[in-house]
TIMI-988049 format. One line per field, with one value per residue (C-alpha): residue number from 1; x, y, z. Coordinates in nm, 3 decimals, padded with zeros to 5 digits. Layout:
pos (NUM|...)
x (X|...)
y (Y|...)
z (Z|...)
END
This chain:
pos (1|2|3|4|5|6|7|8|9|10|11|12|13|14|15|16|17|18|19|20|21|22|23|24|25|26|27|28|29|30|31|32|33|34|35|36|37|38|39|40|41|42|43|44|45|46|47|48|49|50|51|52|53|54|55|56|57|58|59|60|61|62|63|64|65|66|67|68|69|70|71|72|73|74|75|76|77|78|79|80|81|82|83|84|85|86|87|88|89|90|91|92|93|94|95|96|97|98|99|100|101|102|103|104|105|106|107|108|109|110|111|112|113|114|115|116|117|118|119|120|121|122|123|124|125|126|127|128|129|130|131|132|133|134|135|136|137|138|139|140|141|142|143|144|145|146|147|148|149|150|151|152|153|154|155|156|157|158|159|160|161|162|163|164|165|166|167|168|169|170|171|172|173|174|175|176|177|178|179|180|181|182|183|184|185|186|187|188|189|190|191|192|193|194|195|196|197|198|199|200|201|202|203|204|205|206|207|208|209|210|211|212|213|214|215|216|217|218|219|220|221|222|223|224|225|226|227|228|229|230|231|232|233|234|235|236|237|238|239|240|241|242|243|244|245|246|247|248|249|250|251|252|253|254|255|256|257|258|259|260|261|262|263|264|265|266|267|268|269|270|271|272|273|274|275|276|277|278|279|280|281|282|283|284|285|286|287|288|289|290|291|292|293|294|295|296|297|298|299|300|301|302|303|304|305|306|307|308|309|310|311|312|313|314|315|316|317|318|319|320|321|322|323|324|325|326|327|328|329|330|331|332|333|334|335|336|337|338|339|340|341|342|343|344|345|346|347|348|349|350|351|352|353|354|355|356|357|358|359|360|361|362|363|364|365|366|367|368|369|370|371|372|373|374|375|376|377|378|379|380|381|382|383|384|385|386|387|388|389|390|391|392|393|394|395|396|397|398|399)
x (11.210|11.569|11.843|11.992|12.385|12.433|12.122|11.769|11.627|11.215|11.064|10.742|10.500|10.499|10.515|10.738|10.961|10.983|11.002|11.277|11.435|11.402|11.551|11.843|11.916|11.924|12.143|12.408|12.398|12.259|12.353|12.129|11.750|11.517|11.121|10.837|10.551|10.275|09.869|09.749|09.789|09.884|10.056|09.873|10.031|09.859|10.060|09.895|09.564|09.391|09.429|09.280|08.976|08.896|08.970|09.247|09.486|09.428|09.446|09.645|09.921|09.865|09.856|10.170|10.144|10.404|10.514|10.622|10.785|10.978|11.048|11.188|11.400|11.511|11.329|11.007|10.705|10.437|10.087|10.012|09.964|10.172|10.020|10.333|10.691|10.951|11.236|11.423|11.351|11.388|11.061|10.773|10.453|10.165|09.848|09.998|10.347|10.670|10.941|11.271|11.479|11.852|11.792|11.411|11.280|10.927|10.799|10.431|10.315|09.996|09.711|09.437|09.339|08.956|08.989|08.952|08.635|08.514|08.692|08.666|08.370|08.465|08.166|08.188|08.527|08.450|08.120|08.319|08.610|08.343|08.111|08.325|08.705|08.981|09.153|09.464|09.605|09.390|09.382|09.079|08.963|09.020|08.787|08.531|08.589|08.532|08.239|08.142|08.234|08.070|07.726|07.731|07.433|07.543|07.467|07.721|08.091|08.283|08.648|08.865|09.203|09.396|09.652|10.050|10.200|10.030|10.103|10.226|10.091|09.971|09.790|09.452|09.445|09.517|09.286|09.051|09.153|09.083|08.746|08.648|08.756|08.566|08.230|08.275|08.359|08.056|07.833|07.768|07.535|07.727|08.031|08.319|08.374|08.742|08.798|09.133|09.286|09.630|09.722|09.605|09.775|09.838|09.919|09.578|09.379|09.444|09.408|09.078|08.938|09.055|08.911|08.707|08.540|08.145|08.270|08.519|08.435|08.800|08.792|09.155|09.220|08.908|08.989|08.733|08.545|08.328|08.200|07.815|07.834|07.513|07.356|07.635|07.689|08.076|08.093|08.431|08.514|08.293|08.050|07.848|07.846|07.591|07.701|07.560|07.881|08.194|08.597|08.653|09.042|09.133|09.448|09.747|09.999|10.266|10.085|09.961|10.279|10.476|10.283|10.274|10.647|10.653|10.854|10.625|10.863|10.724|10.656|10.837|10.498|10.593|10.292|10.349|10.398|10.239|10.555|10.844|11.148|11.466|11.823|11.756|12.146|12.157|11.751|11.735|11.562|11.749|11.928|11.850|12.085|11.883|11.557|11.521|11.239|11.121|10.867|10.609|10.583|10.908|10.911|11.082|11.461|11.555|11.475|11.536|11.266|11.076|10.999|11.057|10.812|10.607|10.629|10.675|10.981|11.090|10.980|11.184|11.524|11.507|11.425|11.735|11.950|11.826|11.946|12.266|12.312|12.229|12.455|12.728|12.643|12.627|12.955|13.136|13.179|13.088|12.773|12.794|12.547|12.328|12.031|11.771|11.656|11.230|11.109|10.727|10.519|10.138|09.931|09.770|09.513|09.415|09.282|09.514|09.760|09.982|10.233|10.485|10.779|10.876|11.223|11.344|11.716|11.901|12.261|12.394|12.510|12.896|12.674|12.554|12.237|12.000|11.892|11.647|11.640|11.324|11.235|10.958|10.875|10.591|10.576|10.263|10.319|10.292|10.338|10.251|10.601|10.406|10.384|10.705|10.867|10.588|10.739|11.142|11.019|10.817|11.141|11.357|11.084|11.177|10.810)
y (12.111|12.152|11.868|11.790|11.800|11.418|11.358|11.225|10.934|10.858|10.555|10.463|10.250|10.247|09.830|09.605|09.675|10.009|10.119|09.859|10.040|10.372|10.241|10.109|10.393|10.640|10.378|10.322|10.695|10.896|11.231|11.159|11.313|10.979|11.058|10.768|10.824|10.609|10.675|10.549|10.726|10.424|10.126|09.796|09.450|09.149|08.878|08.838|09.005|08.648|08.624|08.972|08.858|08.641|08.780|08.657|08.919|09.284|09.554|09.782|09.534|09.554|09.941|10.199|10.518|10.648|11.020|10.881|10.613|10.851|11.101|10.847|10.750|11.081|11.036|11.232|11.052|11.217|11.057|11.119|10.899|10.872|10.903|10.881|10.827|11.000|10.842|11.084|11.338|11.176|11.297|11.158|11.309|11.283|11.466|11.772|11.775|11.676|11.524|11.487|11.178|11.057|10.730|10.553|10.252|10.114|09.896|09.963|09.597|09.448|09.524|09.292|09.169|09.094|09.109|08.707|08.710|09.030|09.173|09.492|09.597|09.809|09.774|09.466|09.482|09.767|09.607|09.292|09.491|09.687|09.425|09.077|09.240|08.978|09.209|09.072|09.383|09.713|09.971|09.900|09.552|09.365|09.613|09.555|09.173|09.200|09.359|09.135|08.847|09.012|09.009|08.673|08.526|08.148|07.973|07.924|08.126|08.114|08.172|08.222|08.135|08.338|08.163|08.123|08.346|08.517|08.728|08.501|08.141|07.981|08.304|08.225|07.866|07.961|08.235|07.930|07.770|08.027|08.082|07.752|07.743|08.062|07.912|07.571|07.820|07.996|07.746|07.935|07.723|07.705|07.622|07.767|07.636|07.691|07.735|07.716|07.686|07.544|07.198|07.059|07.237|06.881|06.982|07.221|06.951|06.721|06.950|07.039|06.717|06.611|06.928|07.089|06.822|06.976|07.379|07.331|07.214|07.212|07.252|07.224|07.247|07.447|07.744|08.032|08.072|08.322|08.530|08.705|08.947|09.054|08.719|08.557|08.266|08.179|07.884|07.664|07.414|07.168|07.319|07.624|07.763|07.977|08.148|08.382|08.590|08.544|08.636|08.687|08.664|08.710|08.681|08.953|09.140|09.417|09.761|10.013|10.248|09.956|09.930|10.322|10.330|10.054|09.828|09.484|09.217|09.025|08.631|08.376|08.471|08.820|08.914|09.154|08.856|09.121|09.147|09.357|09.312|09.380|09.284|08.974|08.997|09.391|09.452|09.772|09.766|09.656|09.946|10.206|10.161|10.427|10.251|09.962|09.728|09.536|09.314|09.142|09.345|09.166|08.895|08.541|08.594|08.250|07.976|07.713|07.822|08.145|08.400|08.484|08.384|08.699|08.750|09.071|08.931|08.873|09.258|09.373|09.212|09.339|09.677|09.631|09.541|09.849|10.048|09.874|09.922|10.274|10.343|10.192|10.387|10.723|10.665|10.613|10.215|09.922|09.752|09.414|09.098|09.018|08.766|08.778|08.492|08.403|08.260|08.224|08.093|07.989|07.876|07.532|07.472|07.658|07.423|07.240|07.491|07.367|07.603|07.586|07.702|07.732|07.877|07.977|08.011|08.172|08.135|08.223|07.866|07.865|07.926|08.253|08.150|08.206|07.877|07.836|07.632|07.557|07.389|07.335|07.217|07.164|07.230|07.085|07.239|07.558|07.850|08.149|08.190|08.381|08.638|08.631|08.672|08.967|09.167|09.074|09.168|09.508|09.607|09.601|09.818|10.045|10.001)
z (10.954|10.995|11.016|11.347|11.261|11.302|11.138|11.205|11.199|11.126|11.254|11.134|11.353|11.707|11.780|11.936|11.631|11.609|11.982|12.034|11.751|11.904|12.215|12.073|11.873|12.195|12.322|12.018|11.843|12.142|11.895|11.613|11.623|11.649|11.537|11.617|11.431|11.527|11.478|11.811|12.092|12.327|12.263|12.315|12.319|12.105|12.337|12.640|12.444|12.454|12.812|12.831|12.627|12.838|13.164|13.299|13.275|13.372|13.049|13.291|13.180|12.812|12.759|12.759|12.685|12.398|12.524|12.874|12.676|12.469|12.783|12.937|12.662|12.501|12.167|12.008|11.949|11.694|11.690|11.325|10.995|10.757|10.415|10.207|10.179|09.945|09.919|09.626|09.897|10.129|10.346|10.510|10.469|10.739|10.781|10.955|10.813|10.591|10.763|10.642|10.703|10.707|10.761|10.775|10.954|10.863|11.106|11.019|11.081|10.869|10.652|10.648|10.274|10.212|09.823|09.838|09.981|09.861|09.578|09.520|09.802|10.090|10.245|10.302|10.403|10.633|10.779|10.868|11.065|11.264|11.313|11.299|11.407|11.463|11.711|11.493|11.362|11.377|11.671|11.861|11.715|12.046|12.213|12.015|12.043|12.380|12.431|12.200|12.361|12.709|12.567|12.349|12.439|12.318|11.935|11.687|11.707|11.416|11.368|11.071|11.065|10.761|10.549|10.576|10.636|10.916|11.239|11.533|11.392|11.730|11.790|11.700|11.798|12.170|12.144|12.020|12.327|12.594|12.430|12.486|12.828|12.910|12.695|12.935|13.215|13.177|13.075|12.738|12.505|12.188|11.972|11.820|11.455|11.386|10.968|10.920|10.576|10.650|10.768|11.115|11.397|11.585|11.909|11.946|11.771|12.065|12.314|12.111|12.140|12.470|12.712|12.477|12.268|12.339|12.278|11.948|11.615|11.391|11.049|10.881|10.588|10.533|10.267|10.302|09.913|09.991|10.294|10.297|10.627|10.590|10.586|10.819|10.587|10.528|10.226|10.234|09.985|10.158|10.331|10.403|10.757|10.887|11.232|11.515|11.515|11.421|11.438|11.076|10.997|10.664|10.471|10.595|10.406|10.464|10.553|10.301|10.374|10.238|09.927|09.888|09.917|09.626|09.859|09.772|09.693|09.381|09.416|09.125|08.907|08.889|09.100|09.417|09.680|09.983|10.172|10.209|09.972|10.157|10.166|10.448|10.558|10.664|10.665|10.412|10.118|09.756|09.637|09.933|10.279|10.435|10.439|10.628|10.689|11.041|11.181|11.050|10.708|10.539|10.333|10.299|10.418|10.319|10.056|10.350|10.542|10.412|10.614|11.009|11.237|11.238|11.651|11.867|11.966|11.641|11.546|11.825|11.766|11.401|11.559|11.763|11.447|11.220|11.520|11.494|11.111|11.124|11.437|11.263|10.920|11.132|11.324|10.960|11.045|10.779|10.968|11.115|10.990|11.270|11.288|11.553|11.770|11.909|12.214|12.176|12.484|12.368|12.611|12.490|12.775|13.110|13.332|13.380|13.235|12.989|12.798|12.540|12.452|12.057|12.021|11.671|11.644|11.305|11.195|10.832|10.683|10.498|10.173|10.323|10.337|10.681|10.863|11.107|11.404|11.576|11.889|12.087|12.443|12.658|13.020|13.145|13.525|13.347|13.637|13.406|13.226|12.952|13.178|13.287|12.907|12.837|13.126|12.979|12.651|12.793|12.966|12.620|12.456|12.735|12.973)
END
């Protein structure tokens, strides 16, 4: 289509990093042309989804729908997929049409990688999103998981827990948490064996054995070999588990856009690491200033710490700085380094409710490189402040 004058900008993916990055742009360069392309039609928040799961949070809540979003806020949203990206042309190609682009933001989020369990087998892969979904990263996953969960008649629930680096780390263990709760709740006959590969989350562990010692078995440390579906048999390096259903998480990578656009950084080894490459101090990618990566798709910014915690809030302050650099690039000035900041609130036990509070802080050290900060508190007269930060963080993606 034709160029608006002062130029267009295409955002791909419609989550907490790209809408903030829509926002922001409408704010800083209200002349340029901004274009979200997302596939679903709705947008639908993963914090807050546990407490959905388990009913204790309404999905009214959860759900926004992306053309009153971007009525409201002056940009156009397209629900389409994006099957490639051109970046000699400088065009993005969907199902329906080629889009041209001044300046791109991908902020497609994750792909979930089976190949470890499965190799090459899509079936397999495809059987266990439909019939095991993680609700962890695809559209309609956490409907599934619920229905799911509605009719589980009791026996043994398993849960997989993918390997570092993954989307929101605390994520699945409170979701292990609430689960529990709702089992005890319920008085649901059964267990919920908790494979995770990494090392012992402490702070769940005790919480694990101290309410929920009869409804969660936790496995660290326990790396998934192998995975039969069909049989429901999952075989770690110590044991073999057979289950009655499952929440099969596998390991997570940048999404297939990012991999189509050859944007995979490569690891030491020379092998594609599954992330992102981009420039960690002004967020576009080596060599191209008018592509620029967000969210949880990048890849270590730092060889102090690795990569950013992979949060929403996280996504949505990059979003807010790729709106900055491309403001900036548009209005002729030299863009500004700018580091985004996380407050994460994971609830660690309902009843009685205990919450906390991880804050990750960034600053560039005299070396240049980024350091992170972390800190992390416990409130154990917890008055729903979850909540509270989900509505904050819904009003900057402009709910």
């Amino acid at each position: 289509g034709a160029r608006a004058s002062a130029g267009r900008v295409v955002i791909v993916g419609g989550g907490w990093g790209g809408l903030a990055a829509a926002r922001q742009l409408r704010l800083l360069a209200p002349a340029l042309e901004v274009v979200l392309l997302e596939r679903q039609v709705a947008f639908w928040s993963m914090p807050l989804s546990n407490r959905w799961l388990v009913g204790l949070t309404d999905g009214q809540a959860l759900v926004q729908d992306y053309q009153a979003t971007a009525s409201r806020h002056g940009y156009r949203f397209q629900q389409a997929e994006v099957l490639s990206i051109d970046r000699d042309q400088r065009q993005v190609i969907t199902r329906n049409e080629t889009l041209g682009y001044d300046w791109l933001i991908i902020a497609a989020g994750i792909r979930e990688d089976f190949s470890s369990w499965y190799g090459v087998d899509r079936d397999a892969a495809d059987f266990t999103r439909h019939h095991f979904p993680s609700a962890f990263a695809d559209g309609d996953g956490h409907l599934r998981l619920k229905a799911k969960l509605e009719k589980f008649p009791g026996g043994d629930l398993v849960m997989t827990i993918p390997p570092m680096p993954y989307r929101c780390p605390p994520a699945p263990y409170e979701r292990a948490g609430m689960l529990a709760w709702w089992m005890k709740k319920n008085q649901i006959k059964g267990r919920l064996i908790v494979l995770d590969p990494n090392q012992p989350a402490l702070s769940f562990d005790r919480v694990f054995r101290d309410s929920y010692r009869d409804q969660i078995t936790y496995l660290p440390q326990a790396r998934v070999k192998s995975v039969d579906p069909y049989k429901k048999q999952i075989v770690t390096d110590f044991d073999t588990i057979d289950f009655d259903d499952a929440i099969l998480m596998p390991t997570q990578q940048a999404a297939d856009i990012v991999w189509q656009a050859g944007l995979i950084a490569s690891g030491r080894d020379g092998q594609p690491s599954g992330w992102g490459g981009l420039d960690p101090d002004f967020l576009h990618v080596p060599g191209d200033e008018r592509v620029f990566l967000v969210g949880d798709l990048i890849d270590k910014v730092s060889p102090l710490f690795g990569f950013y915690p992979k949060t929403g809030q996280i996504a949505a302050r990059l979003g807010a700085i790729a709106a900055q650099q491309i403001a900036a690039q548009a209005l002729g000035h030299s863009p500004e380094k700018a580091l985004p900041a996380s407050s994460c609130f994971v609830v660690n036990r309902l009843d009685p409710m205990e919450v906390a509070r991880i804050d990750a802080a960034f600053r560039f050290r005299a070396d240049g490189l980024i350091q992170q900060t972390v800190r992390q508190t416990y409130d154990a007269q917890a008055r729903d402040e979850d909540l509270d930060w989900a509505s904050g963080m819904f009003g900057e993606l402009g709910f």
